[in-house]
C-alpha positions, -999 to 999 in steps of 0.1 A, spaced: -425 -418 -817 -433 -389 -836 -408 -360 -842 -411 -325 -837 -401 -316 -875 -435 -335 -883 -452 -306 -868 -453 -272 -877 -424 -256 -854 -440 -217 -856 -467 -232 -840 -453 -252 -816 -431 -226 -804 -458 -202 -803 -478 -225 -784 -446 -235 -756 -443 -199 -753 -473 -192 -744 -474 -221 -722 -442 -214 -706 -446 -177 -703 -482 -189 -677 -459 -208 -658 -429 -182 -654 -457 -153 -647 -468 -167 -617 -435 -176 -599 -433 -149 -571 -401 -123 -574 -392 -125 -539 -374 -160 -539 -337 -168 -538 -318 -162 -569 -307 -198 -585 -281 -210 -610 -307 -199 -637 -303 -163 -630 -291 -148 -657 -278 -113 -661 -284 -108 -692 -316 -119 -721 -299 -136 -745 -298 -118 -781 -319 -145 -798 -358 -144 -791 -369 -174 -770 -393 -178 -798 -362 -183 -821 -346 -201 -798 -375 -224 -789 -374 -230 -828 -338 -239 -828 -342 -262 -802 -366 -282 -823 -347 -278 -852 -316 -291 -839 -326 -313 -810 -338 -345 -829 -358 -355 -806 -397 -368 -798 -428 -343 -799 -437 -361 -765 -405 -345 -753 -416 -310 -758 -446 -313 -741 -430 -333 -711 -406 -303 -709 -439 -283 -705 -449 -310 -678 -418 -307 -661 -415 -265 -662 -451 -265 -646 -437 -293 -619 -407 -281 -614 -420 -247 -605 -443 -263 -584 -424 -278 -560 -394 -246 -562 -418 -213 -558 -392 -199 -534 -366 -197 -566 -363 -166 -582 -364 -172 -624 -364 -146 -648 -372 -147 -683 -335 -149 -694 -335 -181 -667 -361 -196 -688 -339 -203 -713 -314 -221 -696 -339 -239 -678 -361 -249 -711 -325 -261 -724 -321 -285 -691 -357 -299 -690 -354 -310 -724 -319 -330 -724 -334 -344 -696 -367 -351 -710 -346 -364 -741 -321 -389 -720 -354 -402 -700 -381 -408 -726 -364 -410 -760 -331 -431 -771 -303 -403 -761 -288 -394 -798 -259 -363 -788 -242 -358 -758 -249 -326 -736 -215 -315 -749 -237 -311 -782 -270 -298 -765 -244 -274 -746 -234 -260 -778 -270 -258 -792 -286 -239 -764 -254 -217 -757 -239 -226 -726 -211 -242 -713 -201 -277 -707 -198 -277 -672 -228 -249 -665 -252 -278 -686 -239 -304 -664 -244 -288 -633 -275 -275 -638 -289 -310 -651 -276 -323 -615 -293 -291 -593 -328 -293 -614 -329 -335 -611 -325 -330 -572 -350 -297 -570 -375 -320 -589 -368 -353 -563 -357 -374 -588 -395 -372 -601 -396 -377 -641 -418 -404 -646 -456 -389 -663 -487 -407 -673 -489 -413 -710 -521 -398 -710 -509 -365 -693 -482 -363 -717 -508 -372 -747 -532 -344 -731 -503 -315 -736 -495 -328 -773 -528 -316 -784 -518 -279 -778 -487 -287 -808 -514 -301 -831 
């Protein structure tokens, strides 16, 4: 598998951003609030923390673009949550330790991804748990989805 570092991360996190900010834009604001609520934006840019995500995560490219796969199913099959753009950090931070413990060899515990996106222990855990049941259980993507949504890092 190829890792992210091999691409160019100011354009891949340009490009997620843009991706993700489609997906968040058309959720409706008239849902029930969720774990992923925050109060607050975080004081890092999600650009900047999209880039330390990559950075730090030491994981596939295929993940990032199944954590785009998973955003855009995930919000799918949940449009009566309410998610903010401060929620779509927390969320981006869930998809891809999941993404990284299904489709790559798991290389830190989420005690580690915990302390890289910003959160707590126990708020990573429990989150991980609500957005595997929101989703069904339903990770498994055709390689040639996933392939299809590499092209936009390239």
């Amino acid at each position: 598998m190829t890792s992210a570092l091999d691409y160019n991360v100011d354009q891949m996190s340009e490009m997620f951003l843009k991706l993700s900010g489609q997906i968040i834009y058309r959720w409706n604001s008239c849902g029930k609030i969720c774990k992923f609520s925050q109060r607050t934006l975080p004081k890092i840019g999600y650009s900047d923390y999209l880039k330390r995500l990559l950075l730090y995560s030491d994981c596939s490219i295929q993940c990032y673009a199944i954590v785009i796969i998973y955003l855009d199913r995930f919000t799918n099959k949940n449009e009566h949550l309410w998610l903010d753009q401060a929620s779509l950090y927390t969320l981006t931070l869930v998809l891809l330790v999941i993404s990284i413990k299904f489709w790559d060899d798991q290389k830190y515990a989420n005690k580690y991804f915990a302390k890289l996106g910003g959160v707590s222990l126990r708020l990573l855990n429990e989150l991980e748990l609500e957005v595997l049941e929101l989703m069904n259980y339903d990770l498994f993507i055709q390689e040639d989805l996933i392939f299809r949504y590499m092209k936009y890092f390239s």
